[in-house]
C-alpha positions in Angstrom: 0.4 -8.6 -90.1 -2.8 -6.0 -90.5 -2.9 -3.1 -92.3 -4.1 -1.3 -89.4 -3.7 -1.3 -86.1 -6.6 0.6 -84.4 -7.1 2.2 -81.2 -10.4 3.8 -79.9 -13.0 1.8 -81.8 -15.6 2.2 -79.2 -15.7 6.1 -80.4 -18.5 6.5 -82.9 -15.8 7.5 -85.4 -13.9 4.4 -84.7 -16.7 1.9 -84.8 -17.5 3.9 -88.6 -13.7 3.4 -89.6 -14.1 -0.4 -88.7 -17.4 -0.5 -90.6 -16.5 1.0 -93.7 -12.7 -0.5 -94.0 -13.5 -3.8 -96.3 -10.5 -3.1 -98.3 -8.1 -2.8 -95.2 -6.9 -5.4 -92.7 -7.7 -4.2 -89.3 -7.1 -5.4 -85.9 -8.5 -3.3 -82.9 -6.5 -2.6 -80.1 -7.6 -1.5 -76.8 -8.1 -2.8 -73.3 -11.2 -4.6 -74.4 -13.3 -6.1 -77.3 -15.5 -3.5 -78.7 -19.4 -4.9 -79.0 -19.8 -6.8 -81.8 -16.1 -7.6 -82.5 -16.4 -11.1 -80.7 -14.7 -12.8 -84.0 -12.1 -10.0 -85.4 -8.7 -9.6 -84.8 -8.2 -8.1 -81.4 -4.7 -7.0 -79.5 -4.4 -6.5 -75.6 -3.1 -3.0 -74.9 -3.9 -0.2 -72.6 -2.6 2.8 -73.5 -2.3 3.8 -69.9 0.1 1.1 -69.2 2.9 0.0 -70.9 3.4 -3.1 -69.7 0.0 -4.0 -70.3 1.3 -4.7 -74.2 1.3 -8.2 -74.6 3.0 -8.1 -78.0 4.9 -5.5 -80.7 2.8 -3.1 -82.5 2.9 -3.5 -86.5 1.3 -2.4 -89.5 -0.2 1.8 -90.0 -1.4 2.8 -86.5 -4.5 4.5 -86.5 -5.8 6.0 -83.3 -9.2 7.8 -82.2 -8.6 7.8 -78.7 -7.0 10.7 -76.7 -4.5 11.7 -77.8 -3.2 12.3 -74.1 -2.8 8.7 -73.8 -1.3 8.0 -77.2 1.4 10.1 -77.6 3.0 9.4 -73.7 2.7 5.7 -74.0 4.4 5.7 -77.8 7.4 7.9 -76.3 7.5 5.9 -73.4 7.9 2.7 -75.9 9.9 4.2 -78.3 12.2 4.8 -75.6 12.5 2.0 -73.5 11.1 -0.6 -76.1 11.8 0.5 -79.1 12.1 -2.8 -80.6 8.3 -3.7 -80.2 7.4 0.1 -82.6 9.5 -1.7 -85.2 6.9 -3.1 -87.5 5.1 0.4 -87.0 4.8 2.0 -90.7 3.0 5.2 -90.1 0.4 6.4 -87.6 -2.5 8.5 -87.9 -4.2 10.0 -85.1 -7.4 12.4 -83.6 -6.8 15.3 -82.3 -9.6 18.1 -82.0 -9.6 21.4 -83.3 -10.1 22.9 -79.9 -6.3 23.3 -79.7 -7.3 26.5 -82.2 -10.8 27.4 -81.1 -10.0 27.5 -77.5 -6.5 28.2 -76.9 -7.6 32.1 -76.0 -10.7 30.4 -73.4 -11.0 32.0 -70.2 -11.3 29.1 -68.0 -9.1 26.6 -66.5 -10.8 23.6 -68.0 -10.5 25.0 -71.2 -6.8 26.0 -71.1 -6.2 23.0 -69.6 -7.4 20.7 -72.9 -5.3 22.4 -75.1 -2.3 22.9 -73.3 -2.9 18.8 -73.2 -3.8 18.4 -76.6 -0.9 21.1 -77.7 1.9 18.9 -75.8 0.2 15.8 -76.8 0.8 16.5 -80.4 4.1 17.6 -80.0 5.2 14.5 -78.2 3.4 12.7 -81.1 4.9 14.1 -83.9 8.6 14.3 -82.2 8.6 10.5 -81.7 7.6 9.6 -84.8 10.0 11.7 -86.1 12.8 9.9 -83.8 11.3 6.7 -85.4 11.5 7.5 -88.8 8.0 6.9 -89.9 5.3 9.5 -91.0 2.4 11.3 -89.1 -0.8 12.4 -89.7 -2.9 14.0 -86.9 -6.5 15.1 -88.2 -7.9 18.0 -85.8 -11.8 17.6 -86.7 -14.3 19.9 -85.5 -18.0 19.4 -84.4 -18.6 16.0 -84.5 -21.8 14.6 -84.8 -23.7 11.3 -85.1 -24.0 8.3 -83.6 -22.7 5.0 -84.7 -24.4 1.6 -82.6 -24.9 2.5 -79.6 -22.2 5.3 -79.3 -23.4 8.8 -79.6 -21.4 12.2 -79.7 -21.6 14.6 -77.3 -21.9 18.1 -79.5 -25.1 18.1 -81.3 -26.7 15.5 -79.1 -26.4 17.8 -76.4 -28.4 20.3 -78.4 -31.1 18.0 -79.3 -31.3 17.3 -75.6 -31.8 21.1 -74.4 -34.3 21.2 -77.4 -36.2 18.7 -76.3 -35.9 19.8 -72.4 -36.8 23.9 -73.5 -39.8 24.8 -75.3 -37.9 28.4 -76.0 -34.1 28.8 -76.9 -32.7 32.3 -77.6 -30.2 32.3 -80.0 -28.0 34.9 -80.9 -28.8 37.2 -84.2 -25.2 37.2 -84.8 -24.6 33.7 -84.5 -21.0 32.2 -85.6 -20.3 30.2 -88.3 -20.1 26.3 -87.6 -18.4 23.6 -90.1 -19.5 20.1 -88.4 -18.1 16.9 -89.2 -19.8 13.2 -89.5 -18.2 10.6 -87.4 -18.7 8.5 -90.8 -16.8 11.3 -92.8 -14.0 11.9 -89.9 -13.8 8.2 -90.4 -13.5 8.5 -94.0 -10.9 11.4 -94.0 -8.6 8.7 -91.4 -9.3 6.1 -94.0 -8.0 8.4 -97.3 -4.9 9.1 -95.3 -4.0 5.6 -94.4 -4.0 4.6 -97.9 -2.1 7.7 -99.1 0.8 6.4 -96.5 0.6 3.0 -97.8 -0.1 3.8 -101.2 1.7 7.6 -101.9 -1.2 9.8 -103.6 -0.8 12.9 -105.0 -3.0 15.7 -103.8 -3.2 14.7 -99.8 -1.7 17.0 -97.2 2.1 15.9 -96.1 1.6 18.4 -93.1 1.7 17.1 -89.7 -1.6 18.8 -88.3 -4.8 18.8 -90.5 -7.7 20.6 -89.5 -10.7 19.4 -90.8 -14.3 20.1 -91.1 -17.7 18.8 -92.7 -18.6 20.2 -96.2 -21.5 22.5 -95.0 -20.6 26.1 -93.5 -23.8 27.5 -91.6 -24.6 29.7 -88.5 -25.4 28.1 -85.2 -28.7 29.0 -86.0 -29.0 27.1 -89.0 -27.1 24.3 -87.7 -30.3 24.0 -84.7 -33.0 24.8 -87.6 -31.7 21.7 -89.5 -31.1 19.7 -87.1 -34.3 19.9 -85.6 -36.4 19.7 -89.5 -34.6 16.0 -88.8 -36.4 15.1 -86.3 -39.6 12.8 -86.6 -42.5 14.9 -86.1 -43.3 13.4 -82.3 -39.9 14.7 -81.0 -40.5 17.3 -78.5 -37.3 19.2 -80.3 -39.9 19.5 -83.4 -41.7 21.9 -80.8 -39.1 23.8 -79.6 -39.2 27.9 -80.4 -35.6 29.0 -81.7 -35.9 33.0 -81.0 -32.8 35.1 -82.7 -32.1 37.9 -80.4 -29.5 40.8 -80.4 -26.5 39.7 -79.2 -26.6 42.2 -76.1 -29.8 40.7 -75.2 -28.0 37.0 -75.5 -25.6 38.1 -73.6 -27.5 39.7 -70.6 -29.3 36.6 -70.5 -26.7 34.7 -70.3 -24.8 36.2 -67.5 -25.7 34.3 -64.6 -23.3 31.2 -65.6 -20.6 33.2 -65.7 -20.1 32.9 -62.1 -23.0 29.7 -61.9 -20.8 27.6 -64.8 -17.9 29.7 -66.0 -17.3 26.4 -68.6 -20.5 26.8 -69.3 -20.7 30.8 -70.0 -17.9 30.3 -72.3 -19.6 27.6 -74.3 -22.6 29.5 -74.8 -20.8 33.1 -75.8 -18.8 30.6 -78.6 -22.1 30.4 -80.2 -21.6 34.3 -81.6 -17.7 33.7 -82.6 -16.7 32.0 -86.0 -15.2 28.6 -85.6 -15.0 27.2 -89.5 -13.0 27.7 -92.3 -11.0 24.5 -91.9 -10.2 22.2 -95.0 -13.5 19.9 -96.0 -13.8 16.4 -95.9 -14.8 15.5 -99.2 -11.7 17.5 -100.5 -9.6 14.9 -98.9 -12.0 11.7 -99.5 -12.4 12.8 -103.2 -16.0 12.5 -102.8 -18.9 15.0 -103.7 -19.7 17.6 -100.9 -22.3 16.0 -98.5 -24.7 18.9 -96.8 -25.3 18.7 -93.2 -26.9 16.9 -91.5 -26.1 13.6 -93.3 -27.9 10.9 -92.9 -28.5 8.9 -90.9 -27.7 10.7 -87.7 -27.7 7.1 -86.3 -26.7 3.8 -87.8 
């Protein structure tokens, strides 16, 4: 039997767990072979359909898919199957920490993720609880990077309007940000699976952990540093980031509020503060890595 059973290894945080997990005995799970995985362990199972498991579950279940489809189709087992969760040690999943930074959002799409990923964990945490076996569910923040060919879509995005714009106002009194390598997500997920198998002092034991990168910096800062990172040809190199007052920002940005209300929201978060959640390297035992780190691809 593996160490680890993973799910959601075509995320870039899930392809980094698989890269950097030598020491661990991992078999991915999912409805399909991830690139580059002809030869490794692989298990049919589609977390959308329960019958689609071919055979029990075993070993510390680690999951960076949604978390919507996770929790429902381990209740679902756990009630009418619970004979194939029985080689199931402990599970550790992904959440996000928009169940905190958006759980006062405005619109529907919003409300909707977090009433989702609210229940979600819930579910999650009740079930394993019925089981008998611990839970871990990381709520990261701002991911960034891209691992293979699989790319975030957070600062990506950013780069993107950089490159499109050769002007972005930004708010004077921009919020504070606290983003998160796929690699160290990926690294946080690792530390807790070998706490669970191996007990380690100094861990969380709570069921939720919110977690962030090591750097805290305005939104401005963030774009300023992530655009110094870019090779000199990138049109992002080019693009004029303007600080404005924030009743100017917010003038300007009024006409998505009935355009793109998701969108309106989005771009008002940029004044609010969403940080102050534990750092990675205080759970990898590592030094504190600044942002960006490098590479933003690999």
């Amino acid at each position: 039997m593996s160490d680890v059973l993973l799910f959601g290894a075509t995320s870039p945080s899930g392809l980094a767990f698989l890269q950097g997990s030598e020491s661990l005995s991992v078999t991915v799970a999912g409805r399909r072979r991830p690139d580059g995985f002809a030869d490794g362990p692989f298990q049919l199972c589609d977390l959308r359909a329960v019958d689609s498991l071919e055979q029990s579950l075993g070993g510390t279940l680690v999951s960076f898919a949604p978390l919507w489809h996770l929790a429902p189709f381990l209740a679902r087992l756990a009630e009418h199957s619970p004979a194939r969760l029985a080689g199931i040690k402990a599970v550790v999943a992904c959440s996000s920490s928009s169940v905190i930074t958006k759980r006062f959002a405005f619109n529907r799409f919003d409300r909707n993720l977090v009433q989702r990923l609210t229940a979600s964990q819930d579910i999650l945490i009740r079930t394993c609880k019925d089981l008998g076996i611990p839970c871990r569910i990381v709520a990261p923040t701002l991911i960034y990077g891209k691992v293979g060919t699989i790319g975030d879509r957070n600062l990506s995005q950013l780069l993107q309007w950089m490159r499109r714009f050769p002007l972005l106002p930004i708010p004077a009194d921009s919020g504070l940000r606290q983003p998160i390598h796929a690699s160290q997500l990926a690294a946080v997920v690792r530390s807790l699976v070998i706490a669970l198998v191996r007990p380690t002092d100094g861990l969380p034991t709570t069921d939720v952990i919110a977690v962030g990168g090591d750097d805290t910096l305005t939104y401005l800062e963030l774009l300023l540093r992530l655009q110094q990172q870019c090779e000199e040809s990138d049109p992002a190199r080019r693009c004029r980031l303007v600080s404005v007052p924030g009743w100017l920002f917010r003038g300007l940005a009024a006409p998505l509020l009935l355009a793109a209300p998701k969108g309106f929201e989005a771009v008002m978060r940029m004044q609010v503060d969403l940080a102050g959640f534990l750092p990675a390297h205080s759970l990898v035992g590592e030094d504190p890595r600044s942002f960006p780190v490098l590479p933003l691809e690999r």
